[in-house]
Each structure stands twice: as structure tokens, then as C-alpha cells.
N, C-alpha and C positions, 0 to 999 in steps of 0.2 A: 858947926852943926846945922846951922840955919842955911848956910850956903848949899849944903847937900840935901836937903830938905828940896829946897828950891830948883834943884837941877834935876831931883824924883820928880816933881810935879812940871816939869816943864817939858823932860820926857815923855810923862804920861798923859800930859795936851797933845803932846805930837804925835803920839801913835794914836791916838783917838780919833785926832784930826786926821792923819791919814785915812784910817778907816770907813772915817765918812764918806770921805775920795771914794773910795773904792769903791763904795755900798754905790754912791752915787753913779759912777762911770757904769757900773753893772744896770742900774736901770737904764741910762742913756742907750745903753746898747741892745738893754734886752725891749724897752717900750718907743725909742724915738729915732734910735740913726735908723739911715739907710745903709744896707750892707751891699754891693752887688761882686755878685761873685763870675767870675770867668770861668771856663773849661782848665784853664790852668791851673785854679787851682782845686778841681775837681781831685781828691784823691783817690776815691775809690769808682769803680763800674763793673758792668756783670761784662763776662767773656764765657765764648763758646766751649765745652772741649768735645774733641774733636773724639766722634764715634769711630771703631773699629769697623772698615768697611769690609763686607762680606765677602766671600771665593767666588769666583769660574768653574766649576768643576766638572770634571769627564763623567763618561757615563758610568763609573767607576767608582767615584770621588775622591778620586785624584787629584788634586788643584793643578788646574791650568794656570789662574790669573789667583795672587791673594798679597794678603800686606805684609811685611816683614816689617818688624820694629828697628827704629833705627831712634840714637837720643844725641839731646845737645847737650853739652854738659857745661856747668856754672858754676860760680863758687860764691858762695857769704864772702866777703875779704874779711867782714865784719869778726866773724864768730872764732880764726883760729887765736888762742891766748898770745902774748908777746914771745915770751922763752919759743915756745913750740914752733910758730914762723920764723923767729932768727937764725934757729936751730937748724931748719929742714927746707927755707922756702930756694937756698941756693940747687938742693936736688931735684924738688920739685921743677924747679922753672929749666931746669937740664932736659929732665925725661920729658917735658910737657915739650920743649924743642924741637928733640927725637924724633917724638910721636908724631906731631901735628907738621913737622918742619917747614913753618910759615912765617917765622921769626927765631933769632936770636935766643938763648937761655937769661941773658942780660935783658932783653925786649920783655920778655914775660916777666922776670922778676922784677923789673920797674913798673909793669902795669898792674903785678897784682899788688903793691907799696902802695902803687901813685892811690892806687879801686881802693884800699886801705885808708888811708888816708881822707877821701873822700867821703866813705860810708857807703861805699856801694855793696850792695849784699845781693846782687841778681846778675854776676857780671859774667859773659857770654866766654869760654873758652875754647879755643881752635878757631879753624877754617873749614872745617864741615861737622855733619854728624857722624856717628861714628855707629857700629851695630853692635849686638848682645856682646859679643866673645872679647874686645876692643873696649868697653865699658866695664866690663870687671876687669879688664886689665889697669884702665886707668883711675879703678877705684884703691888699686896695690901703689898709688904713687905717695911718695911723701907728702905728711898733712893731708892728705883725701884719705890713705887710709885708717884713718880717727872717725871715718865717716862725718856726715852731715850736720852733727852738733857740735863735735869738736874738730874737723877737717873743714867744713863749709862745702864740700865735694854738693852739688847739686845735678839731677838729673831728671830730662824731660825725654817722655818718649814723643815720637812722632812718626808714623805709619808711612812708609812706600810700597808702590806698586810693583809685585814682581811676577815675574811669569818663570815657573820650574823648568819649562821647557822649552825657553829662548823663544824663537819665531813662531813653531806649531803653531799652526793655526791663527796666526796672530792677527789677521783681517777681519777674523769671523769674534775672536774673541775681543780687539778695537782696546780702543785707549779713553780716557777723561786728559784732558788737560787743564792745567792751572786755573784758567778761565772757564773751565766748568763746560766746555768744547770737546764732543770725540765723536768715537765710531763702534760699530760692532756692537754686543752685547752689556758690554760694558757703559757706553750709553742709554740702548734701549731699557737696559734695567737698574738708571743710574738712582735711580729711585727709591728699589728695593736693596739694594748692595750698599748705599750708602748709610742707611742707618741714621738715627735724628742724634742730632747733639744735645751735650749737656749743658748746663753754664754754672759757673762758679763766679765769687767775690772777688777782683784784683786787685792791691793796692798800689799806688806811684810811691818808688822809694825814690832816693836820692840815683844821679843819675839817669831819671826818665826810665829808669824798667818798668814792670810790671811783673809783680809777682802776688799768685794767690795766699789768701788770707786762710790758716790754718783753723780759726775759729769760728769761720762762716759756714754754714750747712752748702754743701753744691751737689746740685742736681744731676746725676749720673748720666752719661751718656746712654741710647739704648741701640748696640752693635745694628749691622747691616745683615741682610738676609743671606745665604749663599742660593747660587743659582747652579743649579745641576741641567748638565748640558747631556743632549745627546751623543757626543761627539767619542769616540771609540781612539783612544791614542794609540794604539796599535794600527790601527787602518788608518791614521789621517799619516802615521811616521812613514806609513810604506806608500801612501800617494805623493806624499812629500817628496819621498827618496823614489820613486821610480817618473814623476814629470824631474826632477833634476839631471837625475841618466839622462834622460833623453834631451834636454835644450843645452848639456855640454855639446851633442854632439853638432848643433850648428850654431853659426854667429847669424844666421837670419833670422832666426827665431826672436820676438820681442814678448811674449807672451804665452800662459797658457794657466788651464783650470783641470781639476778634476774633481770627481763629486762621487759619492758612495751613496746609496740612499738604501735604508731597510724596504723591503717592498710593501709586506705586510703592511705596515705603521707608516710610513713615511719620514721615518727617523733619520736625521742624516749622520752619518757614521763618521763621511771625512769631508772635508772642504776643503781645497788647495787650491792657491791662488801665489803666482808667480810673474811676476813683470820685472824684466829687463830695467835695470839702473844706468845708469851715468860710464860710472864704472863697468859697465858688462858683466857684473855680476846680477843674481835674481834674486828677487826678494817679495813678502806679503805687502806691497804697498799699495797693488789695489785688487776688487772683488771682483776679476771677471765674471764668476759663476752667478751671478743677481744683477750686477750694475752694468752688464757690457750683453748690449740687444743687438742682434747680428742676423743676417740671411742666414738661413742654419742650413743650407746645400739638403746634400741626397739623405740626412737622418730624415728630411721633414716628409718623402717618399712614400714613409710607413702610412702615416695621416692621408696618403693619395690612395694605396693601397684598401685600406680603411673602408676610406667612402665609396670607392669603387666595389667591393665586395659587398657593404652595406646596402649598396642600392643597385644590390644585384646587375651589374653590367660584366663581372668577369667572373673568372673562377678562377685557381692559380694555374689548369691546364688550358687556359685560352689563349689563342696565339696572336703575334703583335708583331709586325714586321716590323724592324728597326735599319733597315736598310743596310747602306753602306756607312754608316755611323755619322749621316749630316740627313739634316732636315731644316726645311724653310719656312718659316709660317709668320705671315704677311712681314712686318718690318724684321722680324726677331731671326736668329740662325739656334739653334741646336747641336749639337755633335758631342759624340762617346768616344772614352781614350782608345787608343788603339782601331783597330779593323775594324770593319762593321760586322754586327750579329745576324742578321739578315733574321730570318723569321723565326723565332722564340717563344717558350712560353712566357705566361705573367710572372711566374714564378722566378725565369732565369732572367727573365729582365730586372726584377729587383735583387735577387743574387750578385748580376752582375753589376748594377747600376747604372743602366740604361737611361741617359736624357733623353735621350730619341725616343725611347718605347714610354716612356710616363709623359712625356708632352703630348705626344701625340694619342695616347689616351684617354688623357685630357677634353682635347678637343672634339675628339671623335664620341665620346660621350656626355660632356657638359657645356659646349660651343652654346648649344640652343638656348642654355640655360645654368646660365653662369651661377645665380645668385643659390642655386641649388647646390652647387659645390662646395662652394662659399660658406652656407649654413650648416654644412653634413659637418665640415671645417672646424667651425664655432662652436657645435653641437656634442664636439668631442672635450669642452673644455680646455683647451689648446692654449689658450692664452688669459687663463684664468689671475686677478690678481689674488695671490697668497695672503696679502697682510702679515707679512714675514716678522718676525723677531727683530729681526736686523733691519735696519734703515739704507735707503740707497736704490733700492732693486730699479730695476730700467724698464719703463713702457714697452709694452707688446705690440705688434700692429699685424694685423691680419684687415688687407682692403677690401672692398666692398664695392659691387656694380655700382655705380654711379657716382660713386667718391670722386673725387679730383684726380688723384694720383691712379686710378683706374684704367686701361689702354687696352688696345686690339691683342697684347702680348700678357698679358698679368695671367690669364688663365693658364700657360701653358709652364708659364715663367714658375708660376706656385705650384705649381704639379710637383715640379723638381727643387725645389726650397728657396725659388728668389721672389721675389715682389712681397716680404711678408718677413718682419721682424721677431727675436725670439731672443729671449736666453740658455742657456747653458741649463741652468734649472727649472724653465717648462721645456726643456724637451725632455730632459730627464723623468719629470715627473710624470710627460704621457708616456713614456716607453715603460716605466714602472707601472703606468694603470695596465699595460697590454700585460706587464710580468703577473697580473696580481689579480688575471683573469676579468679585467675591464672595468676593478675598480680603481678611481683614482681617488689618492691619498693625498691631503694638506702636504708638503714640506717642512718641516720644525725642527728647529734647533732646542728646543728647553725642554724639558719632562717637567721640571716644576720649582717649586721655589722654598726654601729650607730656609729651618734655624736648628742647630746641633742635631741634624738627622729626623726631624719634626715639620711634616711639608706643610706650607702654611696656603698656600695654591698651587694647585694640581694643573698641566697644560694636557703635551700629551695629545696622539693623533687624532684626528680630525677629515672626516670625509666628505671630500668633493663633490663626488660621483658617483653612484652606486653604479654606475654598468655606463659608459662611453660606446660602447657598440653591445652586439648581441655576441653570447659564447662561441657562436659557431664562427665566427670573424675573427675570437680570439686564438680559437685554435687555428684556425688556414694562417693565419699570421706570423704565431709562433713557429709556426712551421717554418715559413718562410725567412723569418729573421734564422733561426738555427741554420737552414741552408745557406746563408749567407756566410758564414763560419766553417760551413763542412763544402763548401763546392764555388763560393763567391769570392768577393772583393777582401773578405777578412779572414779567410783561408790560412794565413801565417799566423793566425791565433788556436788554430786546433790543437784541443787538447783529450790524449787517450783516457785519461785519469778524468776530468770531469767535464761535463758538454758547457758550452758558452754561448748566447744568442744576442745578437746585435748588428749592427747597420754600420757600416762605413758614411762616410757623408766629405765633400769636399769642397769649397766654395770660394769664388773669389770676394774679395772685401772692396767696396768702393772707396776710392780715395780721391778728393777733389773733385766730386762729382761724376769720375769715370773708374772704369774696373782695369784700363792701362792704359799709362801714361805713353808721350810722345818717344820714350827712348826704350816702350817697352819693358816696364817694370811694373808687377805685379803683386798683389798685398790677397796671402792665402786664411784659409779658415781649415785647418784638419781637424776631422771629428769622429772618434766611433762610441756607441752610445750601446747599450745593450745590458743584459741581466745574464744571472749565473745561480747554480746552475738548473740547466734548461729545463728538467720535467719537473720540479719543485723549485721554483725562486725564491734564494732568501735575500740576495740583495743586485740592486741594478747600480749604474754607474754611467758616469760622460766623461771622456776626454777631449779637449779641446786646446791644438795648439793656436797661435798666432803668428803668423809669420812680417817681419819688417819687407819692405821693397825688396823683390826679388824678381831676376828673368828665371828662375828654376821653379820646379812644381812641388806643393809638401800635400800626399794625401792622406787620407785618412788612415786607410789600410798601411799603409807603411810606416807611418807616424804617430800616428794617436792609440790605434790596437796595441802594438805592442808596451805601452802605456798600461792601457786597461788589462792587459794579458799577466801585467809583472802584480798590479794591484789587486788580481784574481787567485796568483798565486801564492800571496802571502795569505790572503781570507783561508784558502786550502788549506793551507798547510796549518793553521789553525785551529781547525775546521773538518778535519780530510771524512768524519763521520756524517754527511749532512741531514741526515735521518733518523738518527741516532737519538733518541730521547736522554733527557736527562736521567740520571741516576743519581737523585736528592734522597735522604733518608731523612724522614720527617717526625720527628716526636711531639708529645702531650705536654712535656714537662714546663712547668712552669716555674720553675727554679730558676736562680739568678744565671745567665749567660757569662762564659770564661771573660775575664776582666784583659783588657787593653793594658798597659804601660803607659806613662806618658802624664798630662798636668792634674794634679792631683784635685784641685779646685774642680775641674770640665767635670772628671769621672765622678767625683761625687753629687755633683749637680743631676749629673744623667741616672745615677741609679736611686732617684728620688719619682724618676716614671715608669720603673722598672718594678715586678713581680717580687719581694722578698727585698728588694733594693738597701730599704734602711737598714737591715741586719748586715749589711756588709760593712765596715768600719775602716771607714780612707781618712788619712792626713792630709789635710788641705796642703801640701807642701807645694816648689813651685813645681817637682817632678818627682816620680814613684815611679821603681821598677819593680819588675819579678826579683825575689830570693832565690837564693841557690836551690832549693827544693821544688820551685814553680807553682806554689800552692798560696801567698799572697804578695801584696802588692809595701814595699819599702820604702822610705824616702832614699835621696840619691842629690847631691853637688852635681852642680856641671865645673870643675875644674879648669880652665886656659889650659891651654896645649896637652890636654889629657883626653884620649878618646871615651867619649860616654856610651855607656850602655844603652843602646836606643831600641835593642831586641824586645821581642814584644808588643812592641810602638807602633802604632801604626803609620803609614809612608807621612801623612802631614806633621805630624809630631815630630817628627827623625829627623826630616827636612828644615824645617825648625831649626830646631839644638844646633845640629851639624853644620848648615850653611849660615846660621849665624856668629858660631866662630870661627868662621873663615874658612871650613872646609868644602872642596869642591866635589859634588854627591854623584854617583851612580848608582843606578838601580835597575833590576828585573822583578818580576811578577807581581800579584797583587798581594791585598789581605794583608798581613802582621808582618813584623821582619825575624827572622828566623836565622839569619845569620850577618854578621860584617867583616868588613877589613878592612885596615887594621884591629885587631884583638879591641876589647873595653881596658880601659887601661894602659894603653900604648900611648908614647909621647909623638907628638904628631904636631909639628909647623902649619903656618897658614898659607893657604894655597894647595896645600896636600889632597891627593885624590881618597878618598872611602869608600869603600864598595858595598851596598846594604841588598838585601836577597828576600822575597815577598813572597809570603804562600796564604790562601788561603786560610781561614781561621779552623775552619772546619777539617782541611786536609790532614793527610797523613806526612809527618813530618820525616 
């Protein structure tokens, strides 16, 4: 008894005595060590997440440029139970083979054991990410589909950059790259589109991930603005598609632009920009129409015209000998294609396109007094800078008596469009002041700047110039330009159905310091530049080819008009009423507007700034469509390989769903979708074509 006695009490020294250990170690540590800790073993830190960056949108809102979700997918190895992985992980690691086929079914079933084993609970699966339609597919795989608490199936989204319409536009609309580098719009407003990030809590598990702490409060990201562009996809698809026609038809061609501009406003409608590749094929890779300053030949004629009427030296019936189509004046030569016109009015001299008759104009009324030309020049706003949207645009040069580059030849030389640098887009811009009765308009691409249809800054035209010449110059002019169409150099553009007014213009390109080389090879500029149509202008435009080294000639009139001629005729046919007022029926009602289809979460959001809004009763689901009746809005599955009902929807919504399961989208009109194909409910592969159909909301269906 006394032995047991004494083995209690000898016990109970030793846990006391330990305890004092303890007590004690715990002050050592909490009043005396030094602790130093490393980054190593830091386990928690704040991370970004990453904001929903905002659309490109037409003038439509249409998306040009926007994000599509795309996710990585990961697995707990930790969380599936024993039986359930023994049971399933040989299928699993089959399909995950299949799908990703980047490994073995053997490969992935030893690395999701080995992750097992390990403790790793944040472990990265496949060799890419993968998007919507592909993510609930391989949420149907063995053990992920137990989901996340009992499969360990994890999933991360992550945002790419996608443009609905391939190239469209794609110079104007520009890129971000990885390094925070780009061009276009998408640069200049990488500010407002990108939206501010959130940050949340991550902690280091085993294996060096990072994965956020579900406990920790994290601060929401707040989305990117969208940017409503002026851009008319309709007009930019048929400048697109009529400068392509034409650079099939030669291998000289390295280049070329074309540019739509609203006159009114100065909205631009299209922007086309095409440069020869590697390959000989064309593409948006660079911005003729801002970034490429050039002698701009016979358009710049008008601006001669111009001054010469302004300061009263001609009229259009005043006559001008142009000889036998050569003229000399001091170091410089002059000459007109073909015959010479011998003595002409001012009129048929710019009809025709007489260098001889505008040099010698020139001289004969501002030889004495150059700097007078000069400023009439200047005065017309000519080479104004825009401060564009877009970044890149290229210096203007209009020279000046006494400048360096200034010569016995410059006066005679700028009559006709040489000694004196331009773009594509200030010539545009003056031919649009003369369409718009001599006022000149800013150039802009933005109207303004959006959140879910909410403009948060307004852009939108802006005026230059209230009057560039006086009215009575704008009418002798107009005139002049239209005769150029009905009886001149652009003559293969006449059209019975609507009048068109504009310039021809042709110019050689200096290369190597000379305009031809020793073996006689020549680098052209074709141009015709003009508005439509003629007794009321609604919109102007420029064509401009570029030509690579050639002994042959490309001029305007047979190059670049028929150009502007194809992209005049699609505006028409559009269009064919130009006078025509709207016929909008306009009501008081303040009742809630016919409800969209589409994320159920948006719509409710939006009818909370809406008239009667809150009485309308939506399921935050992640999609709601029409019922059979049409009368409200249901929840709705998006199914794998089963076509969805996207009727209803508007084109961003449809585009969505659809191109995210792998289907490949076509579509006509605007407003709501009113019809598809395949049927809602048809079984349908990936890669498959659908056809979605757009009508106005208001229309008659």
C-alpha cells in the first residue's frame, strides 16, 4: 500500500513539476526570447482580385472588345473520404486524361495520391484554362461531381480579352498586354475599363499555394467602366470588305485606309486600316488613317481653291491656260496626264485635275506674297491638332516663308499637294468642314463612358471652327467638288440614285530621299476624298491606297473612288430614304419597360432605377427567360450540349451562354433575339454553328 502511495505522489511532483516547465517556457517566450521571423514563414498576406474589366462598344452596344470568363480548375486532394477516392479516382484520372490530354490517366492518378498524401489542398489541374461550357462539364467527372466539400473540385475564374468580331476594327479598338503595354482605345481608356481591384486574405498551405481564407471579410472588387464608341459595325464591315476587294486585285499594293466620318458631329462611323504582311496577306497591324503623314497630292487642290476664291482672285468661270500639259517654273517641272488642256475654266481645271492650271495659279497670284497663302492655308484649320482618343496620330507640316525647308518651288509645289505634310484624317476632316457648310468638327471616336447603361462621362462632338471660309466659297466649291463626279477625274463614281461629291488626288511617295529611284521604281499615294450625299450631307469619307515599288501608276480615280463608291453604296442601301424623318411613337407612360431575358442578378439590379421597378419580382438566378406565355421572366439551366433559350436576350447575353459552350455565333440585326437555330433544346456538339436573329425591342415582330 505504501509503495502505491508513493508512486501517486511521485507522479503527482512530476506533472507539477512539468507544469512549472511550461508556465515557465511560456514567459521566456512571451517576456525575454527574441523571435525573428522570415517571409517564409509568413502564412498569411492580402492579394488583389482581379476587377471585371469593362466592353468596347459600338455605337449600338454591341461589344466590340469584352471579357469572357475563362477558370482554372483545382482540387482539395485533402477533403475526398478514403472509400470514395479508391472507388472513383481510377475514372476520374481517365476523363481528366481525355480532356486535358497532357498526361497519362496513370500520371494524374499518381499526382492526385502523391497531392494526397502530401496535404496539398490547392493543387492546379490541367494544362490550361478551360471556359463556361468545359467547367460544368468537368464538374460531371468522378469525385468532383460530389462538388467541393465532398469532391474537392475547386474553381477559379479569370477574365480574357475577346473581340466578337475578330479584326473589325481592331487598330482603333488596340490591345493591353501582359505588361500593362498596348494601343487603341483600349489603352487610351485603360483606366476607365479596368476597374479598381479587390483584396482578400490568402493563406500558404502545404505545397506553397495560396489559397483564400473563407473566414476573412475581402473587399469586393469594383467592375471597369464600359466605353461606347462611335463606331457603326455595319459601315466599318463594308470598308472593311470593299478596301479588301480592291488590294486582292494587285500584289503592289502594301497598304491602305478608309475613314467614314458623320459630318454633322464628326463622329467617325468606320476606320479601316490595312497593311500588307509577311505573308501577303492584310491585316489591322497598323493606323494609316492618324499615324501615316504623307504629301496628300490633288485632294489638298480644294484648300487652293479655297484661298483663291476667298481672296477673291478667281471665280470658277475664270480662265487659266494650262498649256500643252508641261510647265517650268524656275528649278521645279509640272505636267498633267495625258494631252494638254490648253485654256480652261477654274472649274475644269479642278474637275480635271490640272497641276499646270493650280501651280501656275499659284504663282500668278501669290508669287509676291507668299506668306499670304500660306496663312489663308493655316487659317482654314488644316492641320489642326485633334487630341484624339487614340494615341499615335503623326505631325502635320504646313511650311512657312522663311523656314529652312522653304525654296523658289514650295509655293507652286503646295498649290498641288506637295511641300506640306497631312494625314488621312485632317484631310478628311477639312472636306467634311466644306460638307457641313464650313463648319469644322473635332474627329472622335467615344460618345461616352458607361456603367450598366448609366453614362458616368459624356464626350461627344466638339467644334473647331465655326466657318473656315465664308458661305459663298462654300457653295462655288461644292459645286466644284460634285462636278468632279459628274464631268471630272471621278466620273466612274456617278451615281443616277444618289449624287456624290469629292476629289480625286494622286501623289508620288518619297523614298530614300527621291520620288524615283535609278531603275525607275515608284512608290504611289491614290486618294479620293469626298461626302454623300451632295445637296444634304450626312456622311463624308477618304480612301487611300499605298502602293509598294512600282514602274506602273495607281490613281485615285481608278483606285481609291471605286473604293469610296462600294462603301457609299452600302450607307444607301441602308439608307435609300436620306430625308426621311424618323417615325418614333413617343409615350408618357411611366410604367415599367418590357423586361430583357438574360442574368437574373443584372436585371434586378437595373429595375431598382427604374419607375415601378421594385414591384417587379426577379430571381437572382444565374439566368431567366420568357415563359411560354411571354408575360414574365423564369429561371432556366444552361445544360452542356443542349441548346439554350437565349430568345429574348439581348445580343451580349446570347453571346455569352453560347460562345461559351463552345458554340460558334452568327447573327443579323439589333435589339432582342427573336429567333435561333438550332431549336432551344436541340442537342448540339462544340464547334457547331447557331444562328441568332435581332429586332428591335420596339419593332413589329
Amino acid at each position: 500500500m505504501k509503495k502505491i502511495i508513493k508512486r501517486i505522489y511521485f507522479i503527482y511532483a512530476f506533472v507539477v513539476l512539468l507544469g512549472f516547465v511550461i508556465i515557465g517556457q511560456i514567459i521566456y517566450l512571451q517576456f525575454f526570447a527574441e523571435i525573428t521571423v522570415t517571409d517564409a514563414d509568413i502564412s498569411f498576406r492580402q492579394e488583389e482580385i482581379e476587377a471585371n474589366r469593362g466592353s468596347i462598344l459600338a455605337r449600338d452596344s454591341r461589344p466590340l472588345s469584352t471579357s469572357v470568363p475563362y477558370y482554372q480548375i483545382r482540387m482539395d486532394c485533402v477533403v475526398p473520404d478514403k472509400q470514395l477516392l479508391t472507388q472513383e479516382i481510377d475514372q476520374l484520372a481517365k476523363e481528366l486524361s481525355n480532356f486535358f490530354k497532357d498526361k497519362s490517366a496513370a500520371a494524374y492518378k499518381n499526382q492526385i495520391l502523391k497531392a494526397r498524401k502530401e496535404g496539398k489542398r490547392y493543387m492546379a489541374i490541367g494544362n490550361r484554362l478551360v471556359d463556361y461550357s468545359e467547367m460544368i462539364e468537368i464538374k460531371q467527372f468522378p469525385v468532383f461531381k460530389y462538388g467541393s466539400l465532398k469532391g474537392g473540385i475547386i474553381t477559379e475564374q479569370k477574365n480574357r480579352r475577346n473581340n466578337p468580331y475578330g479584326r473589325l476594327a481592331y487598330r482603333t479598338i488596340g490591345f493591353i498586354n501582359s505588361n500593362g503595354v498596348g494601343a487603341g482605345l483600349e489603352a487610351s481608356f485603360n483606366h476607365d475599363l479596368q476597374g479598381i481591384p479587390g483584396r482578400q486574405t490568402v493563406q500558404k498551405v502545404l505545397g506553397g499555394e495560396w489559397i483564400p481564407v473563407i473566414s476573412e471579410k475581402s473587399l469586393q472588387p469594383h467592375d471597369g467602366y464600359d466605353v461606347l464608341t462611335t463606331l457603326d459595325i455595319d459601315i466599318q464591315e463594308a470598308a472593311e470588305n470593299a478596301l479588301k476587294e480592291q488590294l486582292s486585285l494587285s500584289e503592289e499594293i502594301e497598304g491602305a485606309t478608309a475613314i467614314v466620318m458623320e459630318v454633322k458631329t464628326g463622329a467617325i462611323r468606320a476606320i479601316a486600316n490595312m497593311k500588307k504582311g509577311k505573308g501577303g496577306s492584310f491585316d489591322e497591324s497598323y493606323n494609316y488613317a492618324i499615324g501615316h503623314a504623307t504629301e496628300p497630292g490633288s485632294t489638298f487642290k480644294l484648300a487652293t481653291l479655297v484661298a483663291l476664291l476667298e481672296d477673291g482672285y478667281v471665280t470658277l468661270d475664270s480662265k487659266i491656260d494650262a498649256g500643252d500639259g508641261k510647265w517650268r517654273y524656275s528649278s521645279a517641272s509640272y505636267s498633267d496626264v495625258g494631252k494638254g488642256l490648253g485654256e480652261i475654266t477654274v472649274k475644269e481645271a479642278f474637275q480635271k485635275s490640272s497641276n499646270v492650271a493650280f501651280a501656275k495659279l499659284a504663282v500668278e497670284h501669290y508669287a509676291n506674297n507668299e506668306k499670304r497663302f500660306v496663312d489663308r492655308i493655316m487659317n482654314m484649320k488644316i492641320t489642326e491638332k485633334f487630341n484624339l482618343e487614340i494615341k499615335g496620330a503623326a505631325g502635320t507640316v504646313i511650311y512657312t516663308p522663311g523656314d529652312a525647308m522653304w525654296s523658289g518651288v514650295s509655293l507652286p509645289s503646295m498649290a498641288i499637294g506637295y511641300a506640306t505634310m497631312l494625314t488621312p484624317l485632317h484631310t478628311l476632316t477639312f472636306y467634311n468642314a466644306i460638307a457641313n457648310n464650313g463648319k469644322m468638327m473635332k474627329p472622335y471616336f467615344v460618345e461616352n463612358i458607361q456603367k450598366n447603361g448609366e453614362v458616368y462621362k459624356k464626350l461627344g462632338p466638339q467644334e473647331i471652327s465655326g466657318s473656315i471660309c465664308s458661305k459663298k466659297t462654300v457653295e462655288l466649291v461644292k459645286a466644284a467638288l460634285r462636278g468632279v463626279v459628274e464631268e471630272g477625274t471621278g466620273k466612274i463614281i456617278q451615281d443616277n440614285r444618289y449624287s456624290i461629291s469629292g476629289k480625286t488626288g494622286t501623289a508620288r511617295i518619297a523614298f530614300d530621299g527621291k520620288y524615283i529611284d535609278a531603275q525607275g521604281y515608284r512608290r504611289h499615294q491614290a486618294t479620293f476624298a469626298g461626302f454623300f450625299p451632295s445637296e444634304n450631307p450626312k456622311y463624308s469619307a477618304i480612301v487611300v491606297l499605298y502602293s509598294s515599288k512600282t514602274r506602273g501608276n495607281f490613281y485615285g480615280g481608278s483606285w481609291s473612288a471605286p473604293v469610296f463608291k462600294k462603301i457609299a453604296d452600302k450607307i444607301y442601301a441602308n439608307s435609300p430614304d436620306w430625308n426621311s424623318p424618323l417615325d418614333v411613337k413617343i409615350t408618357d407612360s411611366l410604367g415599367t419597360p418590357p423586361l430583357l431575358a438574360g442574368r437574373g442578378s443584372e436585371i434586378k439590379n437595373s429595375l431598382t432605377y427604374l419607375p415601378n421597378g421594385s414591384s417587379v419580382k426577379i430571381k437572382e438566378s444565374d439566368w431567366v427567360v420568357k415563359d411560354s406565355t411571354k408575360s414574365k421572366l423564369v429561371a432556366t439551366t444552361i445544360e452542356n450540349g443542349i441548346i439554350p433559350d437565349v430568345r429574348d436576350m439581348g445580343l451580349k447575353d446570347a453571346l455569352y451562354i453560347l460562345e461559351n459552350m463552345g458554340y460558334r455565333v452568327t447573327f443579323s440585326g439589333k435589339g432582342k433575339v427573336t429567333s435561333q437555330y438550332p431549336q432551344p433544346g436541340t442537342s448540339l456538339t462544340r464547334n457547331q454553328l447557331v444562328e441568332i436573329k435581332l429586332k428591335e425591342i420596339y419593332e413589329t415582330e
